[in-house]
C-alpha positions in Angstrom: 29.3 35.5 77.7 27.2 33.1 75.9 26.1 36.3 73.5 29.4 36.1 72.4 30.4 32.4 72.1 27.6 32.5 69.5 28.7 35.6 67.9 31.8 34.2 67.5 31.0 30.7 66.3 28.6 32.4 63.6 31.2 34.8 62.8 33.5 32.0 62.2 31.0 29.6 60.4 29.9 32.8 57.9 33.2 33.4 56.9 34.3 29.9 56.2 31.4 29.6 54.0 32.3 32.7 52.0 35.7 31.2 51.6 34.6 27.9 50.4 32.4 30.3 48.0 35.4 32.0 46.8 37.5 28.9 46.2 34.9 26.9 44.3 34.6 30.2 41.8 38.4 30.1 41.5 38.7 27.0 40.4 35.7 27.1 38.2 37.0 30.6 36.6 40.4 28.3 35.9 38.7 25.1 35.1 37.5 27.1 32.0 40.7 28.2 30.8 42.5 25.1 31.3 39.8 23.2 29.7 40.0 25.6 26.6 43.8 25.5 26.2 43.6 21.4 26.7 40.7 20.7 23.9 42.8 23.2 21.6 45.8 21.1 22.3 43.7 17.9 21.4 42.3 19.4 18.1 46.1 20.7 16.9 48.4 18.4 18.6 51.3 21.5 19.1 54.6 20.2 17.5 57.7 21.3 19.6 58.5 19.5 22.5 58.1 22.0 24.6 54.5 22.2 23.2 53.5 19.1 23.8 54.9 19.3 27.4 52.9 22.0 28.1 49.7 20.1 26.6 50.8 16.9 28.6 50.4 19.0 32.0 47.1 20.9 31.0 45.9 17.4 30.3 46.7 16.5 34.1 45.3 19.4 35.7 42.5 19.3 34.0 42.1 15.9 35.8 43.5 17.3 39.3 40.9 20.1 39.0 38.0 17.4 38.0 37.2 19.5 35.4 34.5 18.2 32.7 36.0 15.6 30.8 37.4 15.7 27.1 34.0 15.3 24.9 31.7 15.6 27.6 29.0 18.6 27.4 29.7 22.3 29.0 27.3 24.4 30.3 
């Protein structure tokens, strides 16, 4: 019984590590993207309104997503 408690409780622990792995990839896979589309969207300012709605909300989720600030270095 106690052989598989700890089974159990390593199987669980293992597999919320792999999905805290996964996660943190995710959002640094999309961190790179919306960090790309948002300093385009600084260095041409887009001209429609619609344009500049869309650069408004990259803008804030590159801040939701912490990603690296405008201006700041990229690895």
């Amino acid at each position: 019984m106690i052989t598989s408690f700890l089974f159990a409780l390593v199987a669980t622990i293992s597999s919320m590590v792999y999905a805290n792995s996964v996660a943190r990839h995710s959002v640094q896979d999309l961190c790179s993207l919306v960090v790309t589309l948002d300093d385009t969207y600084r260095a041409t300012p887009p001209q429609t309104p619609t344009g500049r709605q869309i650069a408004d909300q990259m803008s804030q989720l590159r801040t939701r997503l912490d990603c690296p600030a405008p201006g700041s270095a990229r690895a």
